[in-house]
N, C-alpha and C positions, 0 to 999 in steps of 0.2 A: 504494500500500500504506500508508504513513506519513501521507500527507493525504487517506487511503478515506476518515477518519469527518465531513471537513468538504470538501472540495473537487469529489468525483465529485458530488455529490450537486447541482450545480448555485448559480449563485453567489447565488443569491433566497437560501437557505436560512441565511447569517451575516450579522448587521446589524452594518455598520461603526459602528466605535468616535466618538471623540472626534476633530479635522480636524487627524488629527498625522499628517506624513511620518515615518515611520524608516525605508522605504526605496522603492526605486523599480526594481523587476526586471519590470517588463511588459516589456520587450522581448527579456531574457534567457530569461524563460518561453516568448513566444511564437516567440525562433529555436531554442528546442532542439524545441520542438511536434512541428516537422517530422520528427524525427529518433526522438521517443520511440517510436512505436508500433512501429517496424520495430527499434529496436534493444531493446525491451522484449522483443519475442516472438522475437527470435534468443534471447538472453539465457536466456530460458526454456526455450526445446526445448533446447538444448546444456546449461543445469544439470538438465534432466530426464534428459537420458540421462546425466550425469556420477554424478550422485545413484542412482541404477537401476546402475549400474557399482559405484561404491561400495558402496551393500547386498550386488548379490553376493558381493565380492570381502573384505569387514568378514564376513561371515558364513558364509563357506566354512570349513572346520574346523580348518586350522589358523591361522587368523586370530582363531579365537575367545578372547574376555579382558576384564576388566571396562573398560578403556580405550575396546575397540573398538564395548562393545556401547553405549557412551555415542554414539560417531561413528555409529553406525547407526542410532540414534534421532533421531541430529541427523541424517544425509542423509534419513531418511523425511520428518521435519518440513518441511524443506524445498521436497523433491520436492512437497509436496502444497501449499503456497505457489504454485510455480512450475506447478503444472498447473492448479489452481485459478484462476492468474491470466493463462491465456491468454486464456480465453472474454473477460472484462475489457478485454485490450486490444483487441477487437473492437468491443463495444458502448463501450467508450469513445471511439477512434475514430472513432465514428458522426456525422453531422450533428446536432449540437445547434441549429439554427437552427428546424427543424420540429419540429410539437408531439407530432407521432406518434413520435419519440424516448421519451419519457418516456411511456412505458406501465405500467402496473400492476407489471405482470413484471419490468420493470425495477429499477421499486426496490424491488421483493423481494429481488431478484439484487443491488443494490446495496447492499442492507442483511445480507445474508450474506456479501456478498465483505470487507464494511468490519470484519465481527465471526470471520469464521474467518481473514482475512490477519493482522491484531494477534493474535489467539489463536494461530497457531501460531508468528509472528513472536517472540510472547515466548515459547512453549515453544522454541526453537529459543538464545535470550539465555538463558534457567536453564540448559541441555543443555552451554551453551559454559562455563557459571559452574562446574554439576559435573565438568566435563571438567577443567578448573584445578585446583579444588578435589581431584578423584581424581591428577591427577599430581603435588602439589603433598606428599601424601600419601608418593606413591610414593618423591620422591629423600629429604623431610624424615624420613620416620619409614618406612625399610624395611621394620624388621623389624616394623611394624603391619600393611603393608599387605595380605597375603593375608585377613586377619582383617578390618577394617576397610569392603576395596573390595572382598568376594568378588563375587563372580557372580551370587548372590543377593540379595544388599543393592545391587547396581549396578541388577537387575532392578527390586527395590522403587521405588527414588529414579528410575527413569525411566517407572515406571508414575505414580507420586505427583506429577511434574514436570506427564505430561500432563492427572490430572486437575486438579490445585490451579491450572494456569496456564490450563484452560480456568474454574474458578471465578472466578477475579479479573478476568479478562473478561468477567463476566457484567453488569457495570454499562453497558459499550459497547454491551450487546447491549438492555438497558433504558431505553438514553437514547433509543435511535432509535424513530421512528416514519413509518408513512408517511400521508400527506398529499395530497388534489386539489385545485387549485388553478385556478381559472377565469384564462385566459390569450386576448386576442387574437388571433387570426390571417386573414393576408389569404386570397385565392381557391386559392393554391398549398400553404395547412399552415404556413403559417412565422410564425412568432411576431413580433405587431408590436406597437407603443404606441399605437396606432391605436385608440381605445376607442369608434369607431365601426364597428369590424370586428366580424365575428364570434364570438363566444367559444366556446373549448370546455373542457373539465375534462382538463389533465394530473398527472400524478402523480410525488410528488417524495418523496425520505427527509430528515428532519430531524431535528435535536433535538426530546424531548417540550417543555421549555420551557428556560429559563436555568440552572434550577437542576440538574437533568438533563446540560447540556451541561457547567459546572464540573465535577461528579463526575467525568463522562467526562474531561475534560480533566487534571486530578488524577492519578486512575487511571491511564492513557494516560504523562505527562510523570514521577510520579514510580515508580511501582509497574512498568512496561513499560520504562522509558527508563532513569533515574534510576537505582536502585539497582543491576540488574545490573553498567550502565557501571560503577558505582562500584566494586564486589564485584570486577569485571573489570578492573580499574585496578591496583587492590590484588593481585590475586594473581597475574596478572602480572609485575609487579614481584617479589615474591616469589617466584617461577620464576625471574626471571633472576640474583637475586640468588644464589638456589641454584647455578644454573648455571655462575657466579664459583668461589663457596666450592668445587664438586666439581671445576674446574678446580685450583684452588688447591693443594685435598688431594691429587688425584694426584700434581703436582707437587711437591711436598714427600714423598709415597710412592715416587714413582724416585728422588728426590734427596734425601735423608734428609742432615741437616747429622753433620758427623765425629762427634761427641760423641752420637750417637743411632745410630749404626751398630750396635752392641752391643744395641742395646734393641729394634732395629726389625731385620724382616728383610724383604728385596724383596718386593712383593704378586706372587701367581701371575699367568700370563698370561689365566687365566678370571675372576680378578674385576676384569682391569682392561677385559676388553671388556665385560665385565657393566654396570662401569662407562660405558666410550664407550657405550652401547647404549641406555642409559639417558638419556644426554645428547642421545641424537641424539633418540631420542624425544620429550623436553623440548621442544629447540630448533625440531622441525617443530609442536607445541602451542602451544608464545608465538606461532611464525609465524599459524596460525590465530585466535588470541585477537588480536592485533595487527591481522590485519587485519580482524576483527570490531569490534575496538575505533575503528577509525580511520571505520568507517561508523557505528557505534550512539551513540557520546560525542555529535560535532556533535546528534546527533537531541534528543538529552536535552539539552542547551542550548538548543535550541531550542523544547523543550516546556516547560522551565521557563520562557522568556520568552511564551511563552503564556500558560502560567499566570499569572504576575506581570501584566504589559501589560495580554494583555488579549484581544480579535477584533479590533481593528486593525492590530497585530502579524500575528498569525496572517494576515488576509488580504495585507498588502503584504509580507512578508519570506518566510514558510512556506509559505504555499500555490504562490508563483510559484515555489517551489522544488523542486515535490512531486516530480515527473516526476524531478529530475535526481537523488535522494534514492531513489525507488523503482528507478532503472535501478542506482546502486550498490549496495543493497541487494541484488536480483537479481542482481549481478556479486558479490558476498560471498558467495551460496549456493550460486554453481555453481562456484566454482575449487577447493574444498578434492580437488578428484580430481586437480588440477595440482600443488598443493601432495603430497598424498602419492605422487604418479607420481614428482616432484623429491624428497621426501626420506627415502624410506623403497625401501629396497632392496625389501626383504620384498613391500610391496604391488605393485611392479611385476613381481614374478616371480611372485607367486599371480595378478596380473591376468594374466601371459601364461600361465598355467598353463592360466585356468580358461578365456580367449577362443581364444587362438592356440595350443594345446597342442604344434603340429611345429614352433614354432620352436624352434632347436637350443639359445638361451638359458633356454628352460626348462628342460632338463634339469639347469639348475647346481646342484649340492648344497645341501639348504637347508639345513645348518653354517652358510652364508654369507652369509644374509641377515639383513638390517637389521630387526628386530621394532617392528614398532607396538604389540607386548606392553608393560608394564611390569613390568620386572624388580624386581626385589629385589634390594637392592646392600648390603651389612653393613662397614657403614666403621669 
């Protein structure tokens, strides 16, 4: 997914740089090799149906809320990364040794999976930025946020998300071109150095030229990578700081010091679950930013030393790493069902509502569940 626009593509297609080591992961590439294709396409089928679980269960009625309808734009984006990127782990698994590999179709196919996986990849990075951004709303400025985050204006910014971040991917989609290329090969199809062999014409995706490939790289490292992590850095941070401070205040609202007894009187038991509710909300959203954050940062350091270096970089450090980078990535998009199974009351008892309706825990009053709403809290 992360190394689609330079690595599937065959390794003819980057001219190495200047005869500098910075690093030496051939062997780390090639022991995990074994392992990626089978643990890519588990990866996949289990975030496809985690993702397909979510939408329903994000979209049943009374699940509905501007929070939620952000999370169900982010499990669609997803979902279709991860279905998208099955077919992928097929033909890339393939014998690259023979020249019937590299057919026409191929990098058609190669050239679509490199420009719809970062296209939805980064809608999926803005979705997680508004997600922040929308709760970030909800503990700092309560009494905005009906206003603010309605339903409608949640709608706009997820419609405006998908098409403004398939526009800025339109450069990925411009740099690539496809290319045939006379190649070698002996009596069996297989590609040799042998330039008294045979030749026949296969077909590769590449950059249009150098200046083509910068853009993309730019694009890619700072506009995809770069600023979200940053955005996402920031207001993280921000959440948890909140998190502190609304700790704090309640504490000081049970415990009012002597001399403020007179002035203050104990908060009711409804705005202090309003409160917890609110928190619990938060704290299952930083878990997901966190752990989106702990896959997308490395990436965006990485494309900036792309950018800066150079293609020698990029081939000896990044691309040996691509595999191990796209399997976490994949492993980022399918656990948020785990995460909200773990911390949210509410979503596990709409999921047994809506899957397993006879069991006897469904029936518990839903007074008592945990919302993935965002409340409104007036401090």
């Amino acid at each position: 997914m992360n190394d689609t626009l330079n690595e599937t593509y065959t390794n003819v297609t980057l001219r190495p740089g200047p005869n500098v080591t910075y690093c030496d992961l051939k062997d780390v590439r090639k022991a995990f090799a074994v392992y990626y294709p089978y643990l890519s396409l588990v990866i996949c089928i289990f975030g496809s149906v985690t993702n397909v679980l979510n939408i329903c269960v994000l979209t049943s009625k009374q699940m509905r809320c501007p929070t939620n309808l952000i999370l169900t734009a982010l499990a669609f984006a997803n979902l279709l990364v991860m279905v998208e990127y099955i077919p992928f782990v097929f033909l890339y698994n393939e014998n690259k040794a023979f020249a019937s590999h590299f057919t026409y179709s191929l990098a058609v196919f190669i050239s679509f999976h490199a420009v719809f996986t970062q296209a939805f990849h980064f809608i999926s990075c803005c979705l997680t930025v508004i997600l922040a951004i929308w709760q970030y709303i909800a503990v700092k400025f309560p009494q905005n946020n009906n206003k603010w985050c309605s339903n409608n204006r949640t709608k706009i910014t997820i419609l405006l998300t998908y098409v403004l971040c398939s526009i800025v991917c339109v450069p990925l989609n411009l740099s690539l071109t496809i290319s045939g290329k006379a190649v070698n090969v002996d009596d069996n199809g297989k590609l040799s150095k042998n330039k008294s062999m045979p030749n026949v014409t296969i077909y590769v995706t590449r950059y249009v030229d150098d200046n083509y490939q910068h853009v993309s790289s730019y694009v890619y490292a700072i506009a995809i990578k770069l600023i979200p992590s940053v955005l996402l850095t920031v207001l993280t941070t921000l959440l948890i700081i909140e998190l502190l401070h609304a700790k704090e205040r309640r504490k000081n609202l049970m415990n009012p010091k002597k001399d403020e007894n007179a002035k203050m009187r104990k908060p009711s038991q409804r705005f202090l679950d309003k409160e917890k509710q609110t928190d619990r909300t938060t704290r299952m959203l930083v878990a997901v930013l966190l752990l989106f954050l702990m896959v997308e940062f490395p990436q965006a350091i990485f494309g900036m030393f792309n950018v800066i270096i150079g293609q020698t970089f990029e081939l000896q450090c990044y691309q040996p790493l691509g595999d191990i980078v796209d399997v976490l990535t994949l492993t980022n998009f399918s656990i948020n069902f785990i995460l909200y199974c773990i911390m949210s009351k509410k979503f596990r008892m709409v999921f047994k509502e809506s899957f397993f309706p006879y069991l006897p825990c469904s029936n518990i009053s839903k007074e008592n569940w945990i919302s993935l709403n965002t409340i409104q809290t007036y401090v």
